[in-house]
C-alpha positions in Angstrom: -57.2 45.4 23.6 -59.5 43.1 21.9 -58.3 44.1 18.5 -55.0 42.1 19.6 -56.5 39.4 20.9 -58.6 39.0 18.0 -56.9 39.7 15.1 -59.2 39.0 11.6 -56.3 37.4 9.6 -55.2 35.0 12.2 -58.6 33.7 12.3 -58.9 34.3 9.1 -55.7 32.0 8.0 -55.8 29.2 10.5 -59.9 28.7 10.0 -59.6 28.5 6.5 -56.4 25.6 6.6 -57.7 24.1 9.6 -61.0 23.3 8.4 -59.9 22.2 5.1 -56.7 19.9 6.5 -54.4 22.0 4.5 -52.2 23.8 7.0 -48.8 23.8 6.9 -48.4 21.2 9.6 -50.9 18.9 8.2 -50.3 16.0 5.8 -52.4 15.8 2.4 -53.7 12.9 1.3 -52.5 9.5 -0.1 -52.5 10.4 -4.0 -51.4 14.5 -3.3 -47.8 15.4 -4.7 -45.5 16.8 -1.5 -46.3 20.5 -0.6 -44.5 22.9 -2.7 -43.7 26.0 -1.8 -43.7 27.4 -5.7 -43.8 25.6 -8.6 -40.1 26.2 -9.3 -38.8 24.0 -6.6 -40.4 21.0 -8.7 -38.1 18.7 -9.8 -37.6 18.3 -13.8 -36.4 20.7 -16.3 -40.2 21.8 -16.5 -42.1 22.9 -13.3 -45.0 20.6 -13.3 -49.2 22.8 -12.9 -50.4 22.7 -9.3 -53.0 21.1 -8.2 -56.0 22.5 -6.5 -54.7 21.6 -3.1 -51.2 22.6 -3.8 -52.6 26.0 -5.2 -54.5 26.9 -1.5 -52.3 25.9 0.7 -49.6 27.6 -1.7 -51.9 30.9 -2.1 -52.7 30.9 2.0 -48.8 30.8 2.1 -48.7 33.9 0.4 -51.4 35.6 1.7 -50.0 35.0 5.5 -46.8 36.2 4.1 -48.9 39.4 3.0 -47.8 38.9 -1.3 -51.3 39.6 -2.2 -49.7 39.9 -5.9 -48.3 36.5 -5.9 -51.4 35.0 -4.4 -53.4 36.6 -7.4 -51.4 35.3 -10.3 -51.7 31.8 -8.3 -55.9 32.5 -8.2 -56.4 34.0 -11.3 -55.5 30.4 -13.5 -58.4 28.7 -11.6 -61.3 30.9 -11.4 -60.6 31.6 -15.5 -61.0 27.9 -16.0 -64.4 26.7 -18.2 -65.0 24.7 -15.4 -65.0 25.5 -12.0 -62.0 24.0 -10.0 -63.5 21.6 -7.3 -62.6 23.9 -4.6 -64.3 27.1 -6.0 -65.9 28.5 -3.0 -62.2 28.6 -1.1 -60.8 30.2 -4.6 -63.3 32.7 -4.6 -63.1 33.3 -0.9 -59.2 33.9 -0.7 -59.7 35.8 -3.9 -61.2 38.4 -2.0 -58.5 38.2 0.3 -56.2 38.7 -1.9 -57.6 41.7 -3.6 -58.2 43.5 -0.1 -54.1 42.4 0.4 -53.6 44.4 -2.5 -55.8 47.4 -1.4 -58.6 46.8 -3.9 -61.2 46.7 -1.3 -63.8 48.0 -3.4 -63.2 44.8 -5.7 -62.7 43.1 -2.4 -66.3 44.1 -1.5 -67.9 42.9 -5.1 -66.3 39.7 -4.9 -67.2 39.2 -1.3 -70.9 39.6 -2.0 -70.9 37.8 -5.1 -69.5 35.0 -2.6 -72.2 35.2 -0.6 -75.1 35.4 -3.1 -73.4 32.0 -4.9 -72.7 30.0 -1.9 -75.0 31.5 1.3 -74.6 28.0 2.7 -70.9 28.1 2.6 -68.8 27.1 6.1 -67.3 30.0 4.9 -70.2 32.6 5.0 -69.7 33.9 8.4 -66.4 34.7 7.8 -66.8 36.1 4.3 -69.8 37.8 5.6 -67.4 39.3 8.9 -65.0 40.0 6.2 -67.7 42.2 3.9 -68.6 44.1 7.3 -65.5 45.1 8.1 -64.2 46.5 4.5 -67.2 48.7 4.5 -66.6 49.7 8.1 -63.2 50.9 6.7 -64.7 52.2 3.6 -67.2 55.1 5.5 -69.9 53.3 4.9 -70.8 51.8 8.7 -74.5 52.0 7.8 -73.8 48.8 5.7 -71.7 47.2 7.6 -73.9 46.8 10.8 -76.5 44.4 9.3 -74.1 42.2 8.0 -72.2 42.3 11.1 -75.1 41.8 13.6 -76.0 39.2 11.4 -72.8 37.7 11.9 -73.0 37.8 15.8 -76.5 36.1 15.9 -75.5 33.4 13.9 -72.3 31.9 13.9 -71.8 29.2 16.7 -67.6 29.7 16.7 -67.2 31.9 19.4 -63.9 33.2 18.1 -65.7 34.7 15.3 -68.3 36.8 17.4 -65.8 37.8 19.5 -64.6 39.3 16.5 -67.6 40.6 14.8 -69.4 42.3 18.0 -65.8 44.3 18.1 -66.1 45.1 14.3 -69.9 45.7 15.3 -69.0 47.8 18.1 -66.6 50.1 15.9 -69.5 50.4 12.7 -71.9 51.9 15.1 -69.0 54.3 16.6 -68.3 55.4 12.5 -71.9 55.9 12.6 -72.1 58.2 15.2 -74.1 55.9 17.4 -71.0 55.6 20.3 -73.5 55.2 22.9 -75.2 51.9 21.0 -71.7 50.3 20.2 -71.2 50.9 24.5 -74.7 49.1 24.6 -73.7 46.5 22.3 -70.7 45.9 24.2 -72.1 45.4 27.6 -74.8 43.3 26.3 -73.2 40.8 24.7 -70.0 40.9 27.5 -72.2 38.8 29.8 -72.7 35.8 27.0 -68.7 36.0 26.7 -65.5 34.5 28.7 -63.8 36.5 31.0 -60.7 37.9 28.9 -63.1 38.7 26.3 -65.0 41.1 28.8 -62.4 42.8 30.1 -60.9 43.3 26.5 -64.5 45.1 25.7 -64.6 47.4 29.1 -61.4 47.9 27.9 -62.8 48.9 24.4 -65.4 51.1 26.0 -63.2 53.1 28.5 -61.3 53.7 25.4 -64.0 55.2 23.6 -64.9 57.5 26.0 -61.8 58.7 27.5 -60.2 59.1 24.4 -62.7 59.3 21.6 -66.2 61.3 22.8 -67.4 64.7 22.4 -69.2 66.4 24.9 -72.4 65.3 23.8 -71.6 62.4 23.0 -70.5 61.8 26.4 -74.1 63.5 27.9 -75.6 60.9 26.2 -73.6 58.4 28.2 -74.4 59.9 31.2 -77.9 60.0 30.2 -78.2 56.7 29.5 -75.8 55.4 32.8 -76.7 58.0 35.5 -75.7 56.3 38.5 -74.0 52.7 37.1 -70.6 52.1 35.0 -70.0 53.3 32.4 -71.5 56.5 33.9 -68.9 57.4 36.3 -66.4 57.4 33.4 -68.3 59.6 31.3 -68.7 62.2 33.8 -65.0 62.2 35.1 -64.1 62.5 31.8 -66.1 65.6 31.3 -65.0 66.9 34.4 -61.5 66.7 32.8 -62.7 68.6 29.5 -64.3 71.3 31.2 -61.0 71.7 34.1 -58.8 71.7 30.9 -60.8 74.3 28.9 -60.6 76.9 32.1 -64.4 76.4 32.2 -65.2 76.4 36.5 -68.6 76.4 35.7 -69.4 73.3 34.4 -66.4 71.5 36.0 -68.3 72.5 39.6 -71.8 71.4 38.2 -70.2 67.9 37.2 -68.5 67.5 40.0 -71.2 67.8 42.3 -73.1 65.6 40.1 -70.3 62.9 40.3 -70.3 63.1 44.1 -74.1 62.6 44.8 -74.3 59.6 42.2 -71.4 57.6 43.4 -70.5 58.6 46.6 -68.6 55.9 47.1 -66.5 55.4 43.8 -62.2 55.7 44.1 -62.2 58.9 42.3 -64.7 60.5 45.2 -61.9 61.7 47.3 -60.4 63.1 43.9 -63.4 64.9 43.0 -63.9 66.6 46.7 -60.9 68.2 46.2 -61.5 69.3 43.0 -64.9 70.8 44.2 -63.4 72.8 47.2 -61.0 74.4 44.6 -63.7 75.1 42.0 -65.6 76.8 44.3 -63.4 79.4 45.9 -62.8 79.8 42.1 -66.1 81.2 41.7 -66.6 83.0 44.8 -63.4 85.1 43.6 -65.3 86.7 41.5 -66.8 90.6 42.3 -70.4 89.1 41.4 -71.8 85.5 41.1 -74.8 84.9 39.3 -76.5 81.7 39.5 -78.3 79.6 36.6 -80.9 76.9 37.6 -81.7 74.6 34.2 -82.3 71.1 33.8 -78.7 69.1 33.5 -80.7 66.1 33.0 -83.6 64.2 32.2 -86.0 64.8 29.2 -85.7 68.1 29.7 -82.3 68.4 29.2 -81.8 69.7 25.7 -84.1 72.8 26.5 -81.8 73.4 29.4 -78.6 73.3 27.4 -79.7 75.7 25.2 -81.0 77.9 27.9 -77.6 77.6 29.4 -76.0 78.4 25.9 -78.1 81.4 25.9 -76.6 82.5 29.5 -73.0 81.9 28.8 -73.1 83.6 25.3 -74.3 86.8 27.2 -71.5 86.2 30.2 -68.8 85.7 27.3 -69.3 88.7 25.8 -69.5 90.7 28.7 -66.3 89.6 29.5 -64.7 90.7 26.4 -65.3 94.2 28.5 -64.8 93.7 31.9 -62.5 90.8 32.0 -63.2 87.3 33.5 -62.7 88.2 37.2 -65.9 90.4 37.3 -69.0 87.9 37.4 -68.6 84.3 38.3 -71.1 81.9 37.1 -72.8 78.5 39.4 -75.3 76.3 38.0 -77.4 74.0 39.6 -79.6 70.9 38.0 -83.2 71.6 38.5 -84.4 68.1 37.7 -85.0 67.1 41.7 -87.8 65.7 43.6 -89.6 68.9 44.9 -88.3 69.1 48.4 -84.4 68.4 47.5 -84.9 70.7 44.8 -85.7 73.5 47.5 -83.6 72.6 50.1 -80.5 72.3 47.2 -81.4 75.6 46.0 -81.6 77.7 49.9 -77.7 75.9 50.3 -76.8 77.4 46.8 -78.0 80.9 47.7 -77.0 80.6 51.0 -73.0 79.5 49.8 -72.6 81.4 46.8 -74.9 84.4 47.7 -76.1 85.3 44.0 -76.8 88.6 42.9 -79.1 87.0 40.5 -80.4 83.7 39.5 -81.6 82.9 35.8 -84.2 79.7 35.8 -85.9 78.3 36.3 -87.8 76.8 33.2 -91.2 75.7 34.0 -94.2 77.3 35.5 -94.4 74.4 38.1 -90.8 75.0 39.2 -92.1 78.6 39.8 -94.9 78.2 41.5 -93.0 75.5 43.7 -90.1 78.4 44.9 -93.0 80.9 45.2 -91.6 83.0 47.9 -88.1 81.6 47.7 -86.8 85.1 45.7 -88.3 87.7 47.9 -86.7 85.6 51.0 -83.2 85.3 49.7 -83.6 89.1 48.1 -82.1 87.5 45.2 -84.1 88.3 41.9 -85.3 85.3 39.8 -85.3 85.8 36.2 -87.0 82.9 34.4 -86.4 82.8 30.9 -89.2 80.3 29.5 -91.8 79.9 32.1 -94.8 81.4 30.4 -97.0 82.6 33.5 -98.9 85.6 32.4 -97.7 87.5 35.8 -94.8 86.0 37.9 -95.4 89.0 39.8 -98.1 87.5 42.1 -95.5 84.9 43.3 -93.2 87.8 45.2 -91.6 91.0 44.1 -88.5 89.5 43.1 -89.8 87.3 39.9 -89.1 88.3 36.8 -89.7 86.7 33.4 -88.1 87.4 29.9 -90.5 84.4 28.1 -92.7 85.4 25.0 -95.9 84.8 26.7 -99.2 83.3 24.6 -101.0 86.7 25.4 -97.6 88.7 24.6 -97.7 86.9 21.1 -101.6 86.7 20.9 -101.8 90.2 21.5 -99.6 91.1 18.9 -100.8 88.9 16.2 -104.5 90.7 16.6 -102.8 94.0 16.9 -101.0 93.6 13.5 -104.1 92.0 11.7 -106.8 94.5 12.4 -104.2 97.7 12.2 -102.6 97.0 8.7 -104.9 94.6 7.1 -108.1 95.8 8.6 -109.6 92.5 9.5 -112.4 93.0 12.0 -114.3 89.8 12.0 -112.6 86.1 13.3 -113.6 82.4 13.4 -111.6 80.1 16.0 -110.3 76.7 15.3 -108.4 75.9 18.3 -107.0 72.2 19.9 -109.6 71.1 22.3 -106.9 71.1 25.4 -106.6 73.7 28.4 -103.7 75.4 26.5 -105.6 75.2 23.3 -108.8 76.6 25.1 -106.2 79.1 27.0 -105.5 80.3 23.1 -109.0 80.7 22.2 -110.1 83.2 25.1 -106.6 85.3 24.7 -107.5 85.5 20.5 -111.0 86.9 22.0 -110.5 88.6 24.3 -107.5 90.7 22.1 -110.5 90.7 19.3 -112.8 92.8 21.4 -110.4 94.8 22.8 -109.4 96.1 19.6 -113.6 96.3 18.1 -113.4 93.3 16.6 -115.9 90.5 16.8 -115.3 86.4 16.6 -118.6 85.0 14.8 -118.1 81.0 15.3 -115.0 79.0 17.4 -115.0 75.6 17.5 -112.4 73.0 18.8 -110.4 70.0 17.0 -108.4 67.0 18.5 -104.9 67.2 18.6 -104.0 64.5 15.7 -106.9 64.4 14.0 -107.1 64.3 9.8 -110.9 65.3 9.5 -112.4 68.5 11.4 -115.2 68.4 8.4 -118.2 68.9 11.3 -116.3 71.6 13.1 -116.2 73.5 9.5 -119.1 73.0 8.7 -120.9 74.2 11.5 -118.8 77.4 11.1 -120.0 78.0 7.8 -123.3 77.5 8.6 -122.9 80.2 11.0 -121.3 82.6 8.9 -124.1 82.1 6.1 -126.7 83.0 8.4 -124.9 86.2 9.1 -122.5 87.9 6.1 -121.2 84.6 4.1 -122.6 84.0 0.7 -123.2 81.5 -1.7 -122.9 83.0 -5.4 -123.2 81.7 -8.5 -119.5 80.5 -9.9 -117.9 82.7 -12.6 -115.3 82.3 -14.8 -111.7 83.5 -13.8 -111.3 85.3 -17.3 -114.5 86.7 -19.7 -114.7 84.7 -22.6 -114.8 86.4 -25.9 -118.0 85.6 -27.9 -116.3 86.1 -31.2 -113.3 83.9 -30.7 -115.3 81.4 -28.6 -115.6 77.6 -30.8 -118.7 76.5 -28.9 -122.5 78.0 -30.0 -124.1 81.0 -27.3 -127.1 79.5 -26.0 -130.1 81.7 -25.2 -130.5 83.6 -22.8 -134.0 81.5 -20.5 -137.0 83.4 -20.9 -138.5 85.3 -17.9 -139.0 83.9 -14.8 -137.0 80.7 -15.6 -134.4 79.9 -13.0 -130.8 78.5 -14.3 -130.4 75.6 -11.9 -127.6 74.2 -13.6 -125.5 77.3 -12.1 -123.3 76.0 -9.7 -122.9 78.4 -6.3 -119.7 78.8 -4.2 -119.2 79.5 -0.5 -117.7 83.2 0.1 -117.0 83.9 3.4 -118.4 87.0 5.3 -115.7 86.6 8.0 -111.8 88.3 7.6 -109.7 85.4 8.8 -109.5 82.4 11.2 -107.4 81.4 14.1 -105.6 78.1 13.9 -103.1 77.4 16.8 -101.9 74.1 17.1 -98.5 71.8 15.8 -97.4 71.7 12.5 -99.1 68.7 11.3 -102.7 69.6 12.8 -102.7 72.8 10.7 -101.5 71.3 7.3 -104.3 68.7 7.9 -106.6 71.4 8.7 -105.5 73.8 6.3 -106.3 71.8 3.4 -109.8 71.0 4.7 -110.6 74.9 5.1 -109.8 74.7 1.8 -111.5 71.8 0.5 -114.5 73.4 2.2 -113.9 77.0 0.1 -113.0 78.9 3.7 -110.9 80.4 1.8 -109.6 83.2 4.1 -106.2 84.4 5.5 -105.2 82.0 8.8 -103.7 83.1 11.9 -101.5 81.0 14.1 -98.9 80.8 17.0 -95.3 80.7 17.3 -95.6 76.6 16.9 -95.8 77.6 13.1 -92.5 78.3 13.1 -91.3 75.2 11.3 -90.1 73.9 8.0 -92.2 71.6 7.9 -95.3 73.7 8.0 -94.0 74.6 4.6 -93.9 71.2 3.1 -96.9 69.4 4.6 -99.4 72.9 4.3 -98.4 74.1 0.7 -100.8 76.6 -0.9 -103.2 76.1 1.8 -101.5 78.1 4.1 -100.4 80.4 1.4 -100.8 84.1 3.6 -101.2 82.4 6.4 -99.8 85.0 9.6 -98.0 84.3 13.5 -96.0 86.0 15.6 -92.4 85.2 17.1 -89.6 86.3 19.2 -86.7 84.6 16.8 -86.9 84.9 13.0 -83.6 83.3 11.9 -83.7 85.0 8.8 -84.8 88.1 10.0 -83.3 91.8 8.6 -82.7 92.9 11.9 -79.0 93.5 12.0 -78.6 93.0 16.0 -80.3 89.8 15.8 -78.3 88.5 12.6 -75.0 89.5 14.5 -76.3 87.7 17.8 -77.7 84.2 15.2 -74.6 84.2 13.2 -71.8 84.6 16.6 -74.2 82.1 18.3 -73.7 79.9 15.3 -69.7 80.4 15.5 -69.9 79.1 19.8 -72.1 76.2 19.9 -72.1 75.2 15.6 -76.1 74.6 15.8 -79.1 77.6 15.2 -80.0 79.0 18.8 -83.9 78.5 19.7 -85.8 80.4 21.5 -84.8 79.4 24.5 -81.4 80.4 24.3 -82.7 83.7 22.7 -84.8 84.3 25.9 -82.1 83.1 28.5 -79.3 86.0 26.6 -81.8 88.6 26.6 -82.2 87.4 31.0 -78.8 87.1 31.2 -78.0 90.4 29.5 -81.0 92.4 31.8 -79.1 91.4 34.6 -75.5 92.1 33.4 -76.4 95.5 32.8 -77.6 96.3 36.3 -74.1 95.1 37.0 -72.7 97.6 34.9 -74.6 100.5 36.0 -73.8 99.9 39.5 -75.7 97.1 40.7 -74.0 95.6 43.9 -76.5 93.8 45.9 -79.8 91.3 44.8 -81.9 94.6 45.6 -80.1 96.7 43.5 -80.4 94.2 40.4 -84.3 94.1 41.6 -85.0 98.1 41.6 -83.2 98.3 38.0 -85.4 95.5 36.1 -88.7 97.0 38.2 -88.0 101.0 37.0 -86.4 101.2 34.0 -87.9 101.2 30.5 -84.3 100.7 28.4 -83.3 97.3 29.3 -81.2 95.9 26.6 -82.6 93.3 24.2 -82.2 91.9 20.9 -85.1 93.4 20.1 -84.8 96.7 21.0 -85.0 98.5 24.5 -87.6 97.1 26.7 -89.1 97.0 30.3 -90.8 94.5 33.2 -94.4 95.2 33.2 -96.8 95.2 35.9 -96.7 91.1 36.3 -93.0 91.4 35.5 -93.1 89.9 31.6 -90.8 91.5 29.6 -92.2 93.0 26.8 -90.2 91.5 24.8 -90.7 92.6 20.4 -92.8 89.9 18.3 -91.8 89.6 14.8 -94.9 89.0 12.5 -93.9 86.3 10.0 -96.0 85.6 6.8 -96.0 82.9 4.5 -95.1 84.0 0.7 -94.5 81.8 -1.8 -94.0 78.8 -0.1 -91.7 80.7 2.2 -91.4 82.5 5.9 -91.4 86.5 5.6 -90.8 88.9 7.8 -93.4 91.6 7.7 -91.8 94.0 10.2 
């Protein structure tokens, strides 16, 4: 390991006493007294005071010996002289060795950086500075350490030294959580080394992931190597995680993986085997159900918590029936189009689903088109927000909150229990944005309501002052008003200091009377990202639009909260996942989910349980076959949910509840 080879005090010792000429096998000069081990074995009655020289070599002695306290009471003497010993910056140096032999590191660290402040030009600075690094390494506090240490590495021409700081370098940005940059770091700089050096660092990095990565940690190896070392390590080692937790599932996803990106590596024949047994494993089962999610790729994290969503259903299913019941394959959707296909026909055709949750996207839909109603496997996609799957076969099904599902609701809920009736429209100037705009309408006049302006802003922009204003021109020239300003509270004459003018005579106008924009309109729409709407927000109000806003489900953030303020103070949207909602189904289902996985779940894991529960419960009521599964999701109106029963509708969206979220206070509340 390179921590043997390059042990810090050995370079350390011998540097120091090397580069001074005061090693134990070296000679001092002419005029020097003979080395002396401690000032006892002088000759005399008295012991005679060391001299500088005498003292280093004497307190490098000690120090290699590991008496940090004797070294001190040898150091101490010099550095409280009046005037600095000749050799001050050595003193100072091995001071701080000395303390850290002692376990002050703290002190270690204070004298190490006053070191450094006093002599930067020191031929000791790279070390001291490879010294400082390290104590704070082993203090916790790595986010320190790897400037100093990088800094080290760019520098210093001894290669013994960076050998030694891009190791120390390498473990600061594992303590900081960054294990995939210490495995860049590693094979960077291994190519500007010697040989045993880079096999001491490969060394260093199969270390760290065979012995000291997470799972996600280790995806983001995999990520970042999908088809070159270290890679192949990361994903046998995962392979080994998942075999060792009981978990066939993943174990056959990552196996597969393994075998098409290095086809050729030693552990292929390993991995072939372990495949053929992790397969009859699933096909064991009474039922299989397959899951098609991205594994990989950018989006990957969506995938992983739709897959979260899927085996959180399974698990708890299985509390009931047992693990032999329903066997679960996945498959990596993130393929060029026709592999993708062709992949997918040789799952179905092996494993011969009963269902199949995915796949994500719209695209990927549209792509498989007929694939469900072929296979007479029902497709439940749990994202893909297609406002009728239905028109791809009879076999698509979709449990995504849809823009029109949540559109619809939000118009619904404004007009019913607030009574608005008249809308402006401030939506992002894209073809989703525009998609927005026409669903807000159309839900508008549905209901009797009528939209008086829309107009359409940038994504990104800080200034939408035109598009106001030409809204509130068109409001003024219908109900909006411009009236004179009055005070908040009446003013009482008697207890007022200032004089009451009087009142202008007939027929004189007050033109000093300022006059304030009231809008005629209830409230306006205002999809878009966080950011755009604070922006936005505090324009409306900067312009006096001083009305309700309406938004989307993209609201749903914190930092709505802290960019918008007051501005979006009653501001209303729609969503299928409150995480602070009342609703004691979904608080059970946030807080176990919580427990599993030790992060929130998101909607897409939300919408993935709900797929993957829909389909376990045609199991339970009898369900044997893909058509079975299919007649259940198309006839029944008590599929369970989180939110409640629910059924398919005509374009086979579930129709799913919307939570209607105001903001109060500063805060998200749930208003049913």
């Amino acid at each position: 390991m390179i921590v043997a080879r390059f042990s810090f005090s050995s370079i350390l010792l011998w540097s120091l006493l090397i580069s001074t000429g005061l090693w134990p096998g070296a000679t001092l000069g002419r005029d020097n007294p003979p080395w002396l081990s401690s000032p006892d074995e002088l000759s005399g009655e008295q012991a005679l005071p060391l001299t500088e020289e005498q003292a280093l070599a004497q307190i490098r002695a000690e120090l290699g010996q590991e008496h940090g306290d004797a070294a001190l009471r040898l150091i101490e003497p010099f550095l409280d002289q009046s005037e600095p010993p000749a050799f001050i910056e050595q003193f100072t140096f091995l001071h701080a060795a000395a303390l850290e032999a002692q376990g002050q590191d703290s002190q270690a660290i204070v004298t190490l950086e006053q070191f450094l402040e006093e002599y930067p030009g020191s031929r000791l600075a790279h070390e001291a500075r490879l010294r400082l690094g390290t104590l704070y390494t082993e203090l916790q506090q790595p986010g320190r350490a790897i400037p100093i240490l990088s800094r080290v590495l760019d520098l210093t021409p001894d290669q013994a030294l960076r050998a030694e700081a891009l190791y120390r370098l390498c473990l600061a940005y594992e303590a900081n959580g960054e294990s995939l940059r210490a495995i860049h770091t590693a094979l960077t700089h291994a190519e500007q080394t010697d040989e045993d050096t880079r096999r001491d660092l490969r060394d260093y990095v199969q270390s760290l992931i065979l012995h000291r990565m997470d799972d996600q940690a280790l995806g983001e190896v995999l990520d970042a190597f999908s088809s070159t070392y270290p890679g192949d390590l990361a994903l046998i080692r995962l392979i080994e995680l998942h075999q060792s937790r009981g978990d066939e599932t993943l174990a056959e996803r990552d196996i597969r993986a393994f075998l098409h990106r290095f086809p050729d590596h030693p552990y292929a024949p390993t991995a072939g085997a372990l495949l053929r047994t992790a397969v009859v494993g699933i096909k064991a089962h009474r039922h299989v159900i397959a899951a098609v999610l991205p594994f990989s790729g950018q989006m990957k994290p969506f995938g992983t918590e739709a897959f979260n969503g899927v085996r959180f259903a399974l698990e708890e299913e299985e509390a009931f029936w047992g693990s032999n019941t329903v066997g679960l394959v996945v498959k990596d959707s993130v393929l060029p189009p026709a592999r993708f296909r062709r992949e997918l026909s040789s799952l179905l055709d092996d494993f011969s689903p009963i269902a199949l949750i995915g796949p994500l996207l719209a695209r990927e839909v549209q792509l498989l088109a007929d694939t469900p109603d072929l296979a007479g496997v029902p497709f439940v996609t749990p994202t893909a927000s297609l406002p009728d799957v239905k028109r791809f076969g009879r076999y698509w099904f979709s449990t995504a909150m849809t823009p029109s599902l949540q559109i619809n609701r939000l118009v619904d809920y404004a007009m019913q229990h607030f009574g608005y009736t008249r809308f402006c429209i401030l939506a992002p100037h894209t073809p989703h944005g525009r998609h927005l705009h026409h669903l807000f309408q159309q839900a508008v006049a549905r209901n009797g309501g009528e939209v008086i302006a829309a107009e359409e802003y940038r994504p990104g922009t800080t200034d939408a002052s035109g598009q106001i204003i030409r809204i509130k021109k068109t409001d003024l020239s219908l109900d909006g008003e411009m009236l004179p300003l009055t005070p908040e509270e009446p003013v009482d004459p008697e207890s007022s200091p200032f004089t009451e003018e009087p009142a202008p005579e007939d027929g004189q106008e007050d033109e000093d009377v300022p006059l304030v924009y009231t809008p005629g309109f209830d409230a306006l729409f205002l999809p878009g990202h966080p950011t755009d709407v604070a922006f936005l927000a505090a324009q409306l109000a900067f312009f006096d639009m001083n009305v309700p806003l309406l938004g989307t489900n993209t609201w749903n953030h914190p930092n709505l909260l802290t960019w918008g303020r007051s501005s979006i103070e009653g501001g209303m949207f729609g969503d299928a996942l409150f995480l602070d909602t009342a609703d004691p189904d979904v608080r059970r289902f946030i807080t176990a989910y919580r427990e599993r996985f030790q992060t929130d779940p998101s909607i897409f894991a939300l919408q993935a349980y709900d797929a993957m529960r829909v389909v376990l419960d045609a199991i339970r009521r009898g369900a044997t076959t893909g058509s079975d599964v299919r007649m259940q999701l198309f006839v029944r109106h008590d599929l369970p949910t989180l939110g409640g029963l629910e059924k398919f509708d005509e374009g086979g969206i579930l129709t799913r509840k919307v939570y209607m979220i105001q903001i109060q206070h500063g805060r998200f509340i749930q208003l049913d």
